[in-house]
N, C-alpha and C positions, 0 to 999 in steps of 0.2 A: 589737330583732329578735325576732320571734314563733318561737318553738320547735314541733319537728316533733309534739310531744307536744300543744302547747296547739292547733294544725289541726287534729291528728287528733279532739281532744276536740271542735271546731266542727264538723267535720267530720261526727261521730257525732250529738251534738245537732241537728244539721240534719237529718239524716235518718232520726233519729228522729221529728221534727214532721213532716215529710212523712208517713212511710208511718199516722203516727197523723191524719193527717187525712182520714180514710175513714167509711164506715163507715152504720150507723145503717137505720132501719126509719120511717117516715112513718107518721104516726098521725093520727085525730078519731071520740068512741061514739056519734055521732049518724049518721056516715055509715060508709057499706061498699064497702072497696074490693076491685074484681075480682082473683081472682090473690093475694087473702093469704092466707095459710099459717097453718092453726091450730098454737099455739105459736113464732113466728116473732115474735121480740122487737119490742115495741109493740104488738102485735094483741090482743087478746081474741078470740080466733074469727075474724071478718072485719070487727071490730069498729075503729076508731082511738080512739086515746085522745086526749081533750080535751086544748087548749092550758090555762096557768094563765088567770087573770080578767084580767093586764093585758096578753093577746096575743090574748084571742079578738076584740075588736072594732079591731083593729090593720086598715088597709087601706092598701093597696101606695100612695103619691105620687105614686110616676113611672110606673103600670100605662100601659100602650099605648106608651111613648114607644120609638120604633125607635133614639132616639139612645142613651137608657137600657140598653135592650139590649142593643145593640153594647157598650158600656161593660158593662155584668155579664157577657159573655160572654168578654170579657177577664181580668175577675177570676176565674168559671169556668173557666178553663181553667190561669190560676195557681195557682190553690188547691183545685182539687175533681176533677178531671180523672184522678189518680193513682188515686185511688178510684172514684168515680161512673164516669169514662170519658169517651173526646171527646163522646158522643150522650148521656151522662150516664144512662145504661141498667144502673149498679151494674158494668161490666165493668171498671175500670181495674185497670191492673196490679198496683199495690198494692193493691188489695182483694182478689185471690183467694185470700190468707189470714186473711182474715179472718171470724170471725162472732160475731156477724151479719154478714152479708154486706154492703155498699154498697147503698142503696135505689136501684133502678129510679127514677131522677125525674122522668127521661121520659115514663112510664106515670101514673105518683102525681101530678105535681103538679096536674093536673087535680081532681081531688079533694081537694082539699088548703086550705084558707083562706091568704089571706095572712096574719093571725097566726102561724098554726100552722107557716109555712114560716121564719116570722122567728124563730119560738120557739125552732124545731129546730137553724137556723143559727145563732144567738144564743147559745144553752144547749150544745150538742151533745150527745150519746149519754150522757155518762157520768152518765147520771139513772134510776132506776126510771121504767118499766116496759124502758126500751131496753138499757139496759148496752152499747152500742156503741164502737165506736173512733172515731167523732165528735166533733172536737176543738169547743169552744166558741172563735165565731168574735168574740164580743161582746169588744172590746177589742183586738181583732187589725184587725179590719174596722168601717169605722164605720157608721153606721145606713144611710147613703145607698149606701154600696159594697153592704150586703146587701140594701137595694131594689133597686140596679142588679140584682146576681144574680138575684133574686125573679124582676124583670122578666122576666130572660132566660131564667129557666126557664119561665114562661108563653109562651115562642116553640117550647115544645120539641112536638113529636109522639109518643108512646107508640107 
């Protein structure tokens, strides 16, 4: 019989992982995205900061597939939803304490490589230049779940 102590403790680790799954600032210095905020964790001015070497020639598998989609927008909304928000526009609940604030992904992914999208969702925040509450999705989600996502956030409108 599990004890009302060791739930509460699941209970708290649970929702610790939640609300830490938020978070983070979209980044690449070759390009300039509208709308970034000098000093706003990842930017350099309007600047993104580069993926490492084994994410910048990374390209999405399943890019265009509508089934794909559906399928990351599944996983989006179990996993990123809290933070990012349904429209994934940085509003979700659990992110309005946080900052950095939850990236706009709506608006960003557009500008965004799929490397650099994998990289982010892969690694998450808690790396120089972001410092975010972006948990690292790599081992939680597998390669093709975070394509799926990928996918689905190339369906999004800004």
């Amino acid at each position: 019989m599990r004890t009302p102590a060791f739930l509460l403790g699941v209970f708290l680790v649970f929702s610790a992982t939640i609300l830490s799954a938020c978070g983070g600032s979209l980044t690449s210095p070759t390009q300039t995205v509208p709308g970034a905020i000098q000093g706003q964790a990842g930017y350099q001015g309007s600047q993104l900061v580069e993926p490492p070497e084994e994410f910048k020639t990374m390209t999405n598998p399943m890019a265009g597939s509508a089934e794909n989609a559906a399928k990351g927008e599944v996983i989006f909304e179990a996993d990123c939803t809290s933070c990012h928000g349904q429209e994934a526009k940085g509003d979700g609940l659990a992110g309005t304490s946080l900052d950095p604030k939850p990236a706009d992904l709506a608006s960003k992914q557009a500008y965004l490589s799929d490397g650099y999208l994998f990289w982010r969702i892969s690694v998450g925040g808690a790396i120089a230049p972001f410092y975010s509450a972006m948990p690292a999705w790599r081992g939680l989600l597998s390669e093709d779940h975070i394509w799926k996502v990928i996918t689905y956030l190339r369906t999004l409108k800004g």
